[in-house]
GUVEX-864612 format. One line per field, with one value per residue (C-alpha): residue in one letter; x, y, z. Coordinates in steps of 0.25 Angstrom, whole numbers, plus 5000, padded with zeros to 4 digits. Example, Ala and Ser with C-alpha at 12.3 -4.5 7.8 and 13.67 -1.06 7.14 Angstrom:
// residues 2
tilum: (a;s)
c1: (5049;5055)
c2: (4982;4996)
c3: (5031;5029)
END
This chain:
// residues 551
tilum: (x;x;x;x;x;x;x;x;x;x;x;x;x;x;x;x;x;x;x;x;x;x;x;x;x;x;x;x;x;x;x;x;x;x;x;x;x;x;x;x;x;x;x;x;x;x;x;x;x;x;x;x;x;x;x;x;x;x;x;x;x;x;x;x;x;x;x;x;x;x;x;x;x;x;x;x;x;x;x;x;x;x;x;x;x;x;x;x;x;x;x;x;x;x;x;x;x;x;x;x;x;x;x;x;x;x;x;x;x;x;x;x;x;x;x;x;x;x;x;x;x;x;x;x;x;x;x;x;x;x;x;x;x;x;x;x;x;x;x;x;x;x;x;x;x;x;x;x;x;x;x;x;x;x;x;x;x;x;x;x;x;x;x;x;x;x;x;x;x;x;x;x;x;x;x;x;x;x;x;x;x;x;x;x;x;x;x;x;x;x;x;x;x;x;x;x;x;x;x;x;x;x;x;x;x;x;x;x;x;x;x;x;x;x;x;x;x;x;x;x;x;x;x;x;x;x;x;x;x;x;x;x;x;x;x;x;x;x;x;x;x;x;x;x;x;x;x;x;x;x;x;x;x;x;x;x;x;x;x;x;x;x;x;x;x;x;x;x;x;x;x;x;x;x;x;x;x;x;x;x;x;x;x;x;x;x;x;x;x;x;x;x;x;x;x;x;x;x;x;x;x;x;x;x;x;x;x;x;x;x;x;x;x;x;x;x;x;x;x;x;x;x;x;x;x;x;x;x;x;x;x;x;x;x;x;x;x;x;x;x;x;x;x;x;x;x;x;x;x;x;x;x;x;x;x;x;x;x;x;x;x;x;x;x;x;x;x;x;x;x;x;x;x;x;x;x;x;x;x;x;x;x;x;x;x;x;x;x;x;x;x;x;x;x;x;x;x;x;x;x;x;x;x;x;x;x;x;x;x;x;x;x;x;x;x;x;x;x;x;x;x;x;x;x;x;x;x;x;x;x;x;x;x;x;x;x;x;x;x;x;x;x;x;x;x;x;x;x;x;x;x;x;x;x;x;x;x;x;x;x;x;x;x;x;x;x;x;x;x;x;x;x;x;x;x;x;x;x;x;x;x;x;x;x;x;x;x;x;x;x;x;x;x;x;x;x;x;x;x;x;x;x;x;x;x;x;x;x;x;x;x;x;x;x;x;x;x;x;x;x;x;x;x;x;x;x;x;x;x;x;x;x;x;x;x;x;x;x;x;x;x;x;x;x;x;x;x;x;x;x;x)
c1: (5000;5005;5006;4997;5001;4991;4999;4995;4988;4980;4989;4988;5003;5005;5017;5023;5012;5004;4998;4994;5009;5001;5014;5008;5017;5025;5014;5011;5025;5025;5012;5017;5030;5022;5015;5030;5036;5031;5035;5048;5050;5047;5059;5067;5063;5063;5078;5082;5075;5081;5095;5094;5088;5102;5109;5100;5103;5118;5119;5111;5120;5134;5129;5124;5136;5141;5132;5135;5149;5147;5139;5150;5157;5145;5140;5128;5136;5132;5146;5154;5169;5174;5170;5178;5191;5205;5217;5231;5244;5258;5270;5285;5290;5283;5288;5275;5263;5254;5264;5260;5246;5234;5221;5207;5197;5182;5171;5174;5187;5189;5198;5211;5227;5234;5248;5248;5260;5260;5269;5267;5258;5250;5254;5248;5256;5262;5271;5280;5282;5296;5300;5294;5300;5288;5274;5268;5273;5265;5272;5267;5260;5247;5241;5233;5236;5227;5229;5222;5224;5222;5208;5203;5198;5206;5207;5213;5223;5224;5236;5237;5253;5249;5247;5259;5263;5255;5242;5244;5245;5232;5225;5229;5223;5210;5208;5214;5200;5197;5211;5215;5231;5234;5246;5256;5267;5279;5292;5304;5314;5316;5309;5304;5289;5285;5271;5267;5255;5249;5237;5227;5226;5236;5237;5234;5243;5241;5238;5243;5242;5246;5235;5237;5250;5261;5261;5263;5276;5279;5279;5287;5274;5275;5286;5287;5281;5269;5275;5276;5290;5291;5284;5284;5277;5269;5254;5254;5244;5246;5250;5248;5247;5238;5240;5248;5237;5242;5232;5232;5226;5227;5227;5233;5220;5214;5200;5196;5208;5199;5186;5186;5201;5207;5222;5228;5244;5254;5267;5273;5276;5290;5289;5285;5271;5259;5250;5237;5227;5211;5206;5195;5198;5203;5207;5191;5188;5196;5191;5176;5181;5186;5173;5164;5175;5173;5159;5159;5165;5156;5146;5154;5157;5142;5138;5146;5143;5128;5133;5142;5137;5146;5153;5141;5133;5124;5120;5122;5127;5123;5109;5108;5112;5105;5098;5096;5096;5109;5114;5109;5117;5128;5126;5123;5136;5145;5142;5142;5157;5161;5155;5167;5166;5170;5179;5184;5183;5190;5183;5185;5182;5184;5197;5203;5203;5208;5196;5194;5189;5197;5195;5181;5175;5178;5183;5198;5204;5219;5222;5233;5226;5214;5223;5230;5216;5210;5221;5224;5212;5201;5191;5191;5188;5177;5170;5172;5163;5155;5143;5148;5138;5142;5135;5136;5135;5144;5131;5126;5134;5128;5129;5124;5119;5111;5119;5114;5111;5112;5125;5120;5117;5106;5100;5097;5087;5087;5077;5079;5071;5071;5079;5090;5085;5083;5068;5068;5079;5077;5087;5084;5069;5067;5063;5075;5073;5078;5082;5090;5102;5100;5094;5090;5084;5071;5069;5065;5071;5081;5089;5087;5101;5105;5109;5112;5115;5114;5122;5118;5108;5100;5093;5101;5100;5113;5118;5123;5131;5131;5142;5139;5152;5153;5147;5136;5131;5133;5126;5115;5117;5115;5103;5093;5099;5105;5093;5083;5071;5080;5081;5089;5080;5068;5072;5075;5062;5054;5064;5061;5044;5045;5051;5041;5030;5035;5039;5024;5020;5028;5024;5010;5013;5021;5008;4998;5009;5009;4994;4994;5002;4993;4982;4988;4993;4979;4976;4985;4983;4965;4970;4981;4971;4960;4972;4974;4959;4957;4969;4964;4949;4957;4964;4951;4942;4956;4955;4940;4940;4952;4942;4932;4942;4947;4932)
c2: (5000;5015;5024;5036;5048;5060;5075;5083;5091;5080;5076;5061;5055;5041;5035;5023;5016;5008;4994;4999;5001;5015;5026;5039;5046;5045;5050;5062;5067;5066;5075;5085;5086;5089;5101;5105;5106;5119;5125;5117;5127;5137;5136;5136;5148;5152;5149;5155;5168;5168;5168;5178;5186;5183;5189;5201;5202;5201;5210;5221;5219;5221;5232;5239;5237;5244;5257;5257;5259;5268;5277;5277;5286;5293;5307;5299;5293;5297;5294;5299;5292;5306;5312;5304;5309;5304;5310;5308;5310;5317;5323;5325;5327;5317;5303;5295;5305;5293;5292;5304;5306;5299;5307;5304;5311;5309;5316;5330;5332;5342;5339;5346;5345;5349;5350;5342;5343;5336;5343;5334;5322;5322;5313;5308;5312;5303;5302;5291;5288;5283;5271;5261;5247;5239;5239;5229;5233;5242;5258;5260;5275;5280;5293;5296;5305;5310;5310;5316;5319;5332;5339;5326;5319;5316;5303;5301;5286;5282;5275;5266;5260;5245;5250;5247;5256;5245;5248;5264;5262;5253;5264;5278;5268;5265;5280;5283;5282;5296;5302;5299;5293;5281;5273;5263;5256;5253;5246;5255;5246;5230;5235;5246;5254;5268;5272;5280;5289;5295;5302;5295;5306;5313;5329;5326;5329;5320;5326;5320;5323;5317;5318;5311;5307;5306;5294;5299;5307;5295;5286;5297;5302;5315;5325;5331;5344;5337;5337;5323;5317;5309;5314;5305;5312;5327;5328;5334;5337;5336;5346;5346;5357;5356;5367;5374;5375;5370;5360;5354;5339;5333;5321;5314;5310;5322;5323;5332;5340;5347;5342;5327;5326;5319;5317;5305;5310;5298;5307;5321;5325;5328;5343;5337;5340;5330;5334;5328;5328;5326;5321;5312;5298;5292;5279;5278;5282;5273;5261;5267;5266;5255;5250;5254;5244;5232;5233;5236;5223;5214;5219;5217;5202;5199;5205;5197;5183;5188;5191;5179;5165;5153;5146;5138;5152;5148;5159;5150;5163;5173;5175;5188;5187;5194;5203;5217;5223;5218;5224;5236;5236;5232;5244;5254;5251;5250;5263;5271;5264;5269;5283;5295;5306;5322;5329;5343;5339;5327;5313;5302;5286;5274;5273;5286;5283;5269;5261;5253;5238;5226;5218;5211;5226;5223;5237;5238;5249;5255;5260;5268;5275;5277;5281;5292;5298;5300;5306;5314;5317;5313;5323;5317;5305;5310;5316;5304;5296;5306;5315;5330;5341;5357;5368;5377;5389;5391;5396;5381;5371;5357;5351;5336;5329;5315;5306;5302;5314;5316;5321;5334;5348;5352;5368;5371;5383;5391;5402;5411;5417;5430;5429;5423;5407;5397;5397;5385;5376;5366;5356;5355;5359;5349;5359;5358;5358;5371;5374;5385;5386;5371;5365;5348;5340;5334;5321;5311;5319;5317;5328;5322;5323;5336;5348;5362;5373;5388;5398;5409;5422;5421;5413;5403;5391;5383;5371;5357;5351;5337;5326;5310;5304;5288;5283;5293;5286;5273;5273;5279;5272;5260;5264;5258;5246;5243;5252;5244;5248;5246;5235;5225;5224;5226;5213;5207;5210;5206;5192;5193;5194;5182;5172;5176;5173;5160;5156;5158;5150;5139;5138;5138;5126;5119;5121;5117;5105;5101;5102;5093;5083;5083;5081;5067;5064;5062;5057;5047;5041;5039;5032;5024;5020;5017;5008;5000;5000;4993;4984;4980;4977;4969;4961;4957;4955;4944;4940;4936;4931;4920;4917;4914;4905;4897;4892)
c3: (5000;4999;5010;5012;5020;5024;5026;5035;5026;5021;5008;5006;4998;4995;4998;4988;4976;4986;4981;4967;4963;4957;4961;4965;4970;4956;4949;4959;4957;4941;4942;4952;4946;4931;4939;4944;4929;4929;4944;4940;4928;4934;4943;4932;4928;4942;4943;4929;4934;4947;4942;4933;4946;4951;4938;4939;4954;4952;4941;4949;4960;4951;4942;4958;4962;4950;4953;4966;4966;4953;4963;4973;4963;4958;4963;4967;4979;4994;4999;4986;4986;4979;4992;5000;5005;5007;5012;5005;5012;5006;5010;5005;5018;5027;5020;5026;5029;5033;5045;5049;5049;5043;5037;5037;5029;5027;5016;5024;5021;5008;4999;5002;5002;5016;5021;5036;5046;5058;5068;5081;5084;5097;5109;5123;5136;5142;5153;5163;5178;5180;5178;5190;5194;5193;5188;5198;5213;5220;5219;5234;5228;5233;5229;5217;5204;5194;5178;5166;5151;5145;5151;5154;5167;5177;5185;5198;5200;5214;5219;5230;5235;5230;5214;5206;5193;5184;5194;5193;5177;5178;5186;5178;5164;5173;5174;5159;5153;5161;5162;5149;5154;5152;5160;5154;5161;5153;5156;5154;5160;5163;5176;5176;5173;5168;5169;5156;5156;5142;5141;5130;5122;5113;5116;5132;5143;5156;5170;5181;5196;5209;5216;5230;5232;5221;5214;5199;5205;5211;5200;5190;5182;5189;5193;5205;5199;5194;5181;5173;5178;5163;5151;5140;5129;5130;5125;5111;5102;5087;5079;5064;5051;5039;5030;5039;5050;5065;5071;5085;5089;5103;5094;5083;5076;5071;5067;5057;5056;5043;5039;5036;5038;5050;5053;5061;5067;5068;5066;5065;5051;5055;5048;5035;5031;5022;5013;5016;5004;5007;4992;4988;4992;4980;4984;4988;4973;4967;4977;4972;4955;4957;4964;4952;4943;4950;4951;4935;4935;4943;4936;4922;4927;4930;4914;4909;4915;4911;4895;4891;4888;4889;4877;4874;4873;4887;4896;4910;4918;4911;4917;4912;4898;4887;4898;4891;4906;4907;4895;4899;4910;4906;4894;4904;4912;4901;4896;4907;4910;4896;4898;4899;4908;4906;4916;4915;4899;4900;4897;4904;4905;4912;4907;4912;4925;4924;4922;4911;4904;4903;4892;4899;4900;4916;4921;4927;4935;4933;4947;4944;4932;4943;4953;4946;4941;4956;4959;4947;4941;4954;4950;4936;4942;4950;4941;4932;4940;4949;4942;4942;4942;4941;4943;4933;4943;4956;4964;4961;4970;4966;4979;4977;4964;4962;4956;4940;4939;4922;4916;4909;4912;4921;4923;4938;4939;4952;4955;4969;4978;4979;4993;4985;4989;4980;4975;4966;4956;4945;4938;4923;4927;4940;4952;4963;4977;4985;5000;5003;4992;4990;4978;4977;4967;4972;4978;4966;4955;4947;4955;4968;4976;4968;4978;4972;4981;4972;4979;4968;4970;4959;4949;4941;4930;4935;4927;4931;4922;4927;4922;4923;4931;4927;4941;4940;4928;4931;4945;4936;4924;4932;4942;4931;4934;4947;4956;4964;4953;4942;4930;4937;4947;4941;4933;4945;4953;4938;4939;4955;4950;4939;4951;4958;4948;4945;4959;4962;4950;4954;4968;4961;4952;4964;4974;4962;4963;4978;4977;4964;4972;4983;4975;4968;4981;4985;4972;4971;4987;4983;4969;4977;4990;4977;4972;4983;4987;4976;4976;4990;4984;4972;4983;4991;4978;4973;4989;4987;4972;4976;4990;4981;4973;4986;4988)
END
């Protein structure tokens, strides 16, 4: 017989082909599997669909990454890396000027060349005890003393005739958090002890009083006048010239020495003097160029996996090929690469400043050709790569201006009051937003981001004359592709949408499936019990007719 089993939801499956040698559960399969074909289908479809997901998703991510460091050099960035700042160190009379001192400077710091002498370095007080025998055996002093740096707080050390010198050095360093003095002891002979005092800061002199009793006297600190008996080394401020001007610093860091500029003292300069050069940060440009390169070439790797066949002409890896999008891309990208830039009259590619392709269109970078143009010619560079906007007027500052703003020429209208304040301005027939002397581009315009200010007393037609740097056009070249509403990821949410309608149309054949199954399940366990009904009836009807036989 077969074996019947009841889910819990009811669902009756047979198990084996019972008496009737009639196998079920193969037909059952053969049926539900012909309803699968076309849910099996479909995840074919699925799979190819989802991989070109992948390839779209891939090359949205590279050609991103390409507009994003192309922005980095683009008027359009928030933190601009031509406004960073970097400070250059010479001198012909100083043999290493990095010995001396070391600068830091931030987006404050204007650009400026500076002659620096640094005349004395500031240092601690510090003065000695005489030399004691031990460290560890009681001094037999009692008395107290008191010790401070500078104007600050003092504290007051009691000694008892049990301490030794290592217990009075443990206790002036317990207290140093408010006094500022620090103890260390020092071996000066094969057995003997100084006890050193320093004050925490450079530019500090120590206090020190014997306050009950004279246990600093004692020890050598102090001299019989109250004097220090052994001074090591004075408190000194720092003294330096830039320029000529004499400045003081209790401290060898100084912070700020000119606006965005601070210098760190590690040496006098000896009489010679450095020049110290506040400039754009070059190195941070070049590491921003060369940025822009590779990401080209991630990109440029991707195309061309997605544009080549194998040698049997198959399309295995390119999942991509024969996309127009694609070629759009790429044409978009290429172009811009290949556009040349004006500059003071001069016109100027890739290939002036050491960029150029190899022989698989990947670009490659000459860092000594680089090199020499920043620091040459770096405005050429700049204004190579960043948007540039003049004002046609000197009473028309041009503040701030949107990046992929069109290269061309655009006429600013200005109309006063009659109290000389601004009344009204338009760009090219766009009405301008005023405050004050300011003029803005309104939000959700095309000059959103602009910020004029007009200086002038009267009314006025100003014109902008706004030229296209490279990165400027490729961040905007590339916007239609690589922003979140734009065609690569409008093609990946329409791929995203077809998964989805044919995912739901496979789990609609699937569940149509199940239920068939259940449905033959059943089917197949009434024509199976029938079976063997009837093979049983068979059986006893043999079992009488051979009776009846017997008699």
């Amino acid at each position: 017989m077969s074996t019947t089993v009841t889910s819990a939801s009811g669902t009756t499956y047979i198990s084996g082909s019972g008496t009737s040698g009639f196998d079920s559960s193969a037909l059952i399969e053969a049926a539900v599997e012909a309803k699968m074909a076309a849910a099996y289908r479909i995840d074919d479809q699925v799979d190819v669909l989802e991989t070109e997901v992948t390839g779209w998703e891939t090359m949205l991510s590279d050609l991103t990454a390409v507009s994003d460091a192309a922005e980095a050099l683009s008027g359009a960035a928030d933190d601009s890396v031509w406004d960073d700042r970097a400070a250059y160190l010479s001198s012909s009379t100083v043999s290493d000027p990095d010995d001396v001192l070391a600068v830091t400077v931030d987006e404050d710091a204007a650009l400026g060349i500076y002659t620096v002498e640094v005349k004395q370095l500031a240092t601690s007080h510090k003065v000695a005890s005489s030399e004691q025998s031990s460290k560890t055996e009681a001094l037999g002093l009692s008395g107290s003393f008191t010790l401070t740096e500078g104007d600050g707080t003092a504290a007051t050390i009691s000694v008892t005739e049990d301490m030794t010198l290592a217990d009075i050095a443990d206790a002036i360093n317990d207290a140093s958090s408010t006094t500022g003095v620090t103890a260390t002891l020092m071996k000066t002979s094969d057995s003997g002890y100084t006890l050193v005092l320093a004050s925490a800061d450079t530019g500090q002199s120590i206090t020190a009083t014997d306050t009950d009793g004279s246990v600093l006297e004692s020890l050598g600190i102090l001299a019989s006048d109250d004097g220090f008996a052994n001074e090591l080394q004075a408190a000194q401020d720092a003294i330096i010239t830039i320029d000529g001007v004499t400045i003081t610093s209790s401290s060898n860091d100084i912070e700020d020495v000119m606006p965005g500029v601070s210098l760190s003292l590690y040496d006098d300069s000896a009489g010679g003097t450095i020049t110290l050069e506040v400039g754009q940060d070059l190195d941070g440009v070049a590491d921003a160029i060369t940025a822009l390169v590779d990401a080209y070439n991630t990109y440029r790797e991707f195309a061309i996996l997605n544009q080549t066949t194998d040698e049997n002409g198959a399309v295995d890896d390119a999942v991509l090929f024969g996309e127009s999008l694609l070629r759009s891309a790429n044409s978009a990208l290429y172009d811009i690469l290949g556009m040349s830039v004006e500059v003071d009259g001069t016109t100027y590619t890739l290939a002036d400043l050491g960029i150029s392709y190899d022989d698989d269109n990947y670009l490659e970078v000459d860092d000594d050709t680089l090199e020499e143009m920043l620091i040459q010619h770096a405005d050429v560079v700049q204004a190579f790569f960043e948007q540039s906007v003049v004002s046609s007027s000197s009473d028309l500052y041009v503040a701030e201006t949107p990046g992929g703003l069109a290269a061309g020429t655009y006429a600013v209208e200005i109309t006063l009051n009659a109290d000389g304040t601004l009344a009204s301005a338009s760009i090219d027939g766009v009405a301008l937003e005023v405050s004050n002397k300011t003029i803005t581009g309104a939000d959700g315009t095309d000059y959103e981001g602009l910020r004029l200010v007009y200086t002038g007393s009267t009314d006025a037609t100003v014109t902008l004359t706004v030229e296209a740097g490279l990165a400027d056009s490729m961040a905007a070249g590339l916007a239609d592709y690589v922003d979140d509403d734009g065609r690569i990821q409008d093609r990946i949410d329409s791929l995203n949408d077809t998964i989805d309608d044919k995912q739901e149309r496979r789990d609609l054949i699937a569940e149509r499936a199940e239920d068939y199954e259940a449905y033959l399940t059943e089917y197949y366990a009434r024509i199976e019990v029938a079976m063997e009904a009837a093979e049983t009836n068979l059986a006893l009807v043999k079992a009488l007719f051979n009776t009846d036989d017997d008699d």
